[in-house]
C-alpha positions as CSV (number, residue, x, y, z in Angstrom):
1,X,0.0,0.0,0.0
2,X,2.8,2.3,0.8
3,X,4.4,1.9,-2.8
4,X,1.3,2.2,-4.8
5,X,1.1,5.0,-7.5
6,X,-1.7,8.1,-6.8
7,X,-3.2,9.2,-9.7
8,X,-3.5,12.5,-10.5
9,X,-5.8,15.1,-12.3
10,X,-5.4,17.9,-14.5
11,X,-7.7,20.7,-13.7
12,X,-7.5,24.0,-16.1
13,X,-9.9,27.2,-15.3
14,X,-12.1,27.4,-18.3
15,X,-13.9,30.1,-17.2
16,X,-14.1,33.3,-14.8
17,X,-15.1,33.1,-11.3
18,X,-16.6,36.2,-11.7
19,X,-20.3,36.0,-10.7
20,X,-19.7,32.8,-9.0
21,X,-20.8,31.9,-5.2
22,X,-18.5,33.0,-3.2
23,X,-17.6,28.8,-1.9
24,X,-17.3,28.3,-5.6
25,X,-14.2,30.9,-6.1
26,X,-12.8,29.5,-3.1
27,X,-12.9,26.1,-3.9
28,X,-11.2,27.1,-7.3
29,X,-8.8,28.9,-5.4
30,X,-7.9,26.0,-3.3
31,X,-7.3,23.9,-6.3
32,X,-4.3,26.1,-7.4
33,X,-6.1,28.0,-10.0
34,X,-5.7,32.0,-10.2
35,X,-6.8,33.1,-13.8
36,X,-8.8,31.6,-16.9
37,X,-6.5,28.4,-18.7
38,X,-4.7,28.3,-15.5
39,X,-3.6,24.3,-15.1
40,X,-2.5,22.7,-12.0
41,X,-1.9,19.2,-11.3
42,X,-3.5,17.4,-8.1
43,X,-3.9,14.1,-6.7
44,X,-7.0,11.9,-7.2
45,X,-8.3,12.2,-3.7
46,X,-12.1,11.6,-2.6
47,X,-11.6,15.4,-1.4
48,X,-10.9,16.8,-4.5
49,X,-13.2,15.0,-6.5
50,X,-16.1,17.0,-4.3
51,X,-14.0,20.2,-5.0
52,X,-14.1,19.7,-8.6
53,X,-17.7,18.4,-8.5
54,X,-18.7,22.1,-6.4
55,X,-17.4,23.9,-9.7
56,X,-17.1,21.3,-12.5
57,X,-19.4,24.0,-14.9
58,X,-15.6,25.8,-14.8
59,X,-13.3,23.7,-15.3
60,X,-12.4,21.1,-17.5
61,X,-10.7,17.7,-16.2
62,X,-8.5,15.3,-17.6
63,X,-6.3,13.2,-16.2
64,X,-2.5,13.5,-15.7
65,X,0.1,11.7,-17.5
């Protein structure tokens, strides 16, 4: 268990956070991302697959190579 790989996730800013609740710019915030086609690599944690769920209609997800 202590050797095994964590997948990670590629989450990019596809649009402004303008306008958006204020939990949603701060969940965006937490993720790494300041400004629009901002990318930042995270790990594929139960956590941050709710973060990503909370503002998912701005930002676009792939997963990291």
């Amino acid at each position: 268990m202590a050797n095994a790989k964590l997948k990670s996730i590629k989450v990019t800013l596809i649009k402004s956070v303008f306008g958006q609740l204020k939990s949603h710019r701060a969940t965006v915030r937490g993720l790494g991302l300041r400004k629009i086609r901002d990318t930042s690599i995270v790990a594929d944690t139960p956590e941050i697959r709710g973060m990503i769920r909370a503002s998912g209609h701005i930002l676009k997800v792939e997963e990291a190579v």
